[in-house]
C-alpha positions in Angstrom: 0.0 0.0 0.0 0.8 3.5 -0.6 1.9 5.1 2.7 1.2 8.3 1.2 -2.7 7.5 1.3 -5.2 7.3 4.0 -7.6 4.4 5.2 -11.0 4.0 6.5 -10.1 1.3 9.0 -13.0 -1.2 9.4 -12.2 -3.8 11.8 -13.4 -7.2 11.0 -13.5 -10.5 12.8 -10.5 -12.0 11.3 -8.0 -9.0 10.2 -9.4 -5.5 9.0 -11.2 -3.6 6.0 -9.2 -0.5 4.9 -10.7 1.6 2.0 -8.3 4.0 0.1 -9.3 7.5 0.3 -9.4 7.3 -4.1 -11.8 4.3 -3.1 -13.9 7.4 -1.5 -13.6 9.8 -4.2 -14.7 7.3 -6.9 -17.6 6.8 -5.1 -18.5 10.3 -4.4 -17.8 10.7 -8.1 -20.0 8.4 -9.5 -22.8 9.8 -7.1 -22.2 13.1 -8.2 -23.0 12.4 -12.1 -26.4 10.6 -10.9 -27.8 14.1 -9.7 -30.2 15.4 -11.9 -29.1 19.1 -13.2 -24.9 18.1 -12.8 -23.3 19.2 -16.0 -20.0 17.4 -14.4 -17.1 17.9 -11.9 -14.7 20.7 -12.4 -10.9 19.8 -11.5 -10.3 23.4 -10.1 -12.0 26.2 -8.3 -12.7 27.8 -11.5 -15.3 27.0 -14.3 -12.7 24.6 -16.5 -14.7 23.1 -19.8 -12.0 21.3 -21.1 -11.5 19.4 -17.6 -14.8 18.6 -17.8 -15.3 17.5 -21.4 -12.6 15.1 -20.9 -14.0 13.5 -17.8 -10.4 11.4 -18.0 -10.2 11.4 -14.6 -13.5 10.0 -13.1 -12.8 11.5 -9.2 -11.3 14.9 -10.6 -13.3 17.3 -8.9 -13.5 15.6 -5.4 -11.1 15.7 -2.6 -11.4 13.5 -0.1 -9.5 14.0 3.8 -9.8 11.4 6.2 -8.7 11.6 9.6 -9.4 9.0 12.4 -12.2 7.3 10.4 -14.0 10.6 9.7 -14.6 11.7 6.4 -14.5 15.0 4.8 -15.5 15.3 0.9 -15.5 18.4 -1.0 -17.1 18.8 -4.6 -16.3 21.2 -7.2 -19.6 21.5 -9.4 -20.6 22.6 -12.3 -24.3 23.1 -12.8 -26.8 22.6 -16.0 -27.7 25.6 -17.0 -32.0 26.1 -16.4 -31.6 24.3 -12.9 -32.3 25.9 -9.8 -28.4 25.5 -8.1 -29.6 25.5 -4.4 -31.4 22.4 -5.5 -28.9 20.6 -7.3 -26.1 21.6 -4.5 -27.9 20.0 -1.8 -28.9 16.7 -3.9 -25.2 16.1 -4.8 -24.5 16.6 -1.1 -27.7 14.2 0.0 -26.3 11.6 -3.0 -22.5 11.6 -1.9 -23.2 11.1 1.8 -25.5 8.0 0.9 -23.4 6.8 -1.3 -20.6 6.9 0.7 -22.3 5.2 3.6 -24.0 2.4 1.6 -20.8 1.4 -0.1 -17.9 2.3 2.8 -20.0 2.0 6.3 -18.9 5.3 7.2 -21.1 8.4 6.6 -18.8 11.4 6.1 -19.2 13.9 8.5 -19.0 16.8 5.8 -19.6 16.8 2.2 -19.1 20.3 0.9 -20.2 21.2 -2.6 -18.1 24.4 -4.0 -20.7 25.7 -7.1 -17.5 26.9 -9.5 -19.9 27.3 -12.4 -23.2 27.1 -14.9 -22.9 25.4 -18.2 -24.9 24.7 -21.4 -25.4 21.1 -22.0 -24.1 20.5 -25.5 -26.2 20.5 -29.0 -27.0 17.3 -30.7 -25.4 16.3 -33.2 -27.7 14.8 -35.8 
């Protein structure tokens, strides 16, 4: 393992559990682009299209800290454009924190959403 990484420790009868933070922001991630209204993660503070068109990096926009089994996840977020931001903000922080907990055990005890921008969603190409 990576001693540059953190663990969620989750003792287990037998030896213990330990999920990577990365484990964390995948999931977070992947809850994120369920929201109705997302337009996508942003890897920076800032409104970053070409970050987000690429979507190379699936957890790029989430950064995770954990510290003594406590979990804090922050979100960089763009919105679609037309959807009330309040709204969306507090789904994606309802979706992460039940995501989390469902998949890890461990309910993080912040998820902060950072609203970095409002986009278009793409035309259609026929």
């Amino acid at each position: 393992m990576a001693e540059s990484k953190n663990y969620i420790v989750q003792p287990q009868e037998g030896g213990n559990i330990l999920i990577s933070e990365d484990v964390i922001a995948s999931i977070a991630s992947l809850a994120v682009r369920e929201v109705e209204g997302v337009y996508g993660l942003s890897a920076t503070q800032t409104l970053d299209l070409t970050a987000i068109l690429g979507k190379k990096n699936l957890s790029s926009g989430i950064r995770v800290t954990l510290q003594d089994n406590v979990i804090d996840i922050a979100c960089n977020l763009v919105v679609r454009m037309g959807q009330p931001v309040m709204t969306v903000a507090k789904n994606v922080q309802e979706g992460i924190a039940n995501a989390v907990e469902s998949m890890a055990g461990v309910r993080p005890a912040h998820v902060n959403v950072n609203v970095c921008g409002v986009a278009a969603p793409k035309a259609e190409q026929a």
